[in-house]
C-alpha positions in Angstrom: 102.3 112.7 90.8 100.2 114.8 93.4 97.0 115.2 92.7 96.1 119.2 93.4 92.3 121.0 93.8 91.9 121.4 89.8 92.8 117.9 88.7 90.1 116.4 91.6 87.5 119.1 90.3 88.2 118.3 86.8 87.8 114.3 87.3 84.9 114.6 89.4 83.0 116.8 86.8 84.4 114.2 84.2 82.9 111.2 86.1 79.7 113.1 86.9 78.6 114.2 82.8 79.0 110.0 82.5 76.6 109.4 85.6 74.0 112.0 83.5 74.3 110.3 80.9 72.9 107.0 82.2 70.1 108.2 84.6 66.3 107.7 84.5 66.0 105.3 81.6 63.3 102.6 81.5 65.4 100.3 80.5 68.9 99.4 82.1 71.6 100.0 78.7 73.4 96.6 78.3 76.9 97.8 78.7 79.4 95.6 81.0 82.4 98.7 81.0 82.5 102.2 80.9 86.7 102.5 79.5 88.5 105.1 80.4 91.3 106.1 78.4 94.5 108.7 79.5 96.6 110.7 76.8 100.0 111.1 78.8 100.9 113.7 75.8 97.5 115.5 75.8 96.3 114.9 79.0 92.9 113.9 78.1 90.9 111.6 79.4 88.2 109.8 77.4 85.3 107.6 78.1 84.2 105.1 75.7 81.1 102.9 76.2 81.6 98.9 74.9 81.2 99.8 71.3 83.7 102.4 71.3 81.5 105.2 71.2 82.7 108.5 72.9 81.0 108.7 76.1 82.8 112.2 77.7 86.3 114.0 77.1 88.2 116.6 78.9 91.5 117.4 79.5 93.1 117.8 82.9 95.7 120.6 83.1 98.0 118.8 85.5 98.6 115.5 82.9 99.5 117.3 79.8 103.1 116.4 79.3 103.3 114.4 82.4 106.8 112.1 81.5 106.4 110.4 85.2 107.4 106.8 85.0 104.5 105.7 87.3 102.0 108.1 85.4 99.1 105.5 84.9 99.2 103.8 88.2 98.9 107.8 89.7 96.2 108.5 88.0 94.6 105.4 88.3 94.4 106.0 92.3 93.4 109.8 91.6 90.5 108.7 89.8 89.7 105.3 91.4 89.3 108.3 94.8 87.0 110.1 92.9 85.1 107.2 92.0 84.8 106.1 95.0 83.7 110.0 96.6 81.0 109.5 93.9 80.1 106.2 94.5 76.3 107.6 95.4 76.0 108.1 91.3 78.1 105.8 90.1 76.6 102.4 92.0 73.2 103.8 90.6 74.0 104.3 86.4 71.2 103.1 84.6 73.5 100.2 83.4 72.6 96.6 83.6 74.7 94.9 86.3 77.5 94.1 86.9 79.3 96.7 85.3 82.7 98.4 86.0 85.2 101.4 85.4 88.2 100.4 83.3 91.4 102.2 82.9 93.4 102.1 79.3 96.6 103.5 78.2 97.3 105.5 75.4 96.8 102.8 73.1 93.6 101.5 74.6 95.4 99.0 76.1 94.0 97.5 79.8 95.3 99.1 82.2 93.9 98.6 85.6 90.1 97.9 86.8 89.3 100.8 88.7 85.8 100.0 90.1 83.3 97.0 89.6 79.6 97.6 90.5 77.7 94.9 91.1 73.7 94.3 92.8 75.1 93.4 96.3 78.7 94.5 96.0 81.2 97.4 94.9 85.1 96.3 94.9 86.8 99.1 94.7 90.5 98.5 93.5 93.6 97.8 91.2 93.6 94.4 89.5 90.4 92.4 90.7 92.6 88.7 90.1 95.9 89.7 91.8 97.2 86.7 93.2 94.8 84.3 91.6 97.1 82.1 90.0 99.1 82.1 93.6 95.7 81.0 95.5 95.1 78.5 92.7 98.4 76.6 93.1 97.9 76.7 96.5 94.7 75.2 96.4 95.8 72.3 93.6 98.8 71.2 96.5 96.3 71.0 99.3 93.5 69.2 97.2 96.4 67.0 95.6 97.9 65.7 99.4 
């Protein structure tokens, strides 16, 4: 799927009315994710705060009816770019850290972590454990000779 000028402008204005709606409180909001969520059907894409509550919608023109196979990983790395072009307002929500940007599926389902913001760090990225279990079994061998 190739991203074109209208689906970037449309994600970016998406990901921007979420960083307004997290700026200049006293208080940090204790929220840990800010879920995303993709219609493949629609094309809409959703943010939901913790709770569930509707954080931003719209609908991006190039998605609706998109019956790619690889649809969600696409759109993971459109939007995990525009993240990242942002990443002036996003590392500074008025959030309580560590927080991140999660990806779901049409049925809410986990998807993909598509950016973790922490005090000192940003990991900008697909799945934040790839290869753990690998580095784990390694490290049980070597400990166990």
């Amino acid at each position: 799927m190739e991203a074109n000028n209208a689906t970037i402008t449309q994600i970016e204005r998406f990901i921007r009315k979420i960083a307004q709606k997290f700026t200049s409180q006293e208080e940090p909001t204790l929220m840990t994710d800010i879920h995303l969520s993709i219609s493949q059907d629609t094309g809409e894409l959703l943010a939901f705060d913790d709770n569930d509550n509707e954080i931003t919608r719209c609908v991006v023109s190039g998605w609706i009816d998109n019956k790619e196979p690889d649809f969600y990983d696409s759109a993971a790395a459109v939007i995990r770019a525009v993240i990242e072009s942002l990443h002036e307002s996003v590392d500074n929500l008025c959030l309580l850290k560590p927080y991140s940007f999660v990806l779901e599926n049409d049925e809410r389902e986990h998807f993909s972590e598509l950016y973790l913001v922490d005090s000192d760090i940003k990991i900008i990225g697909g799945d934040l454990m790839k290869g753990l279990d690998e580095d784990l079994d390694k490290f049980l061998d070597e400990l166990m000779k």
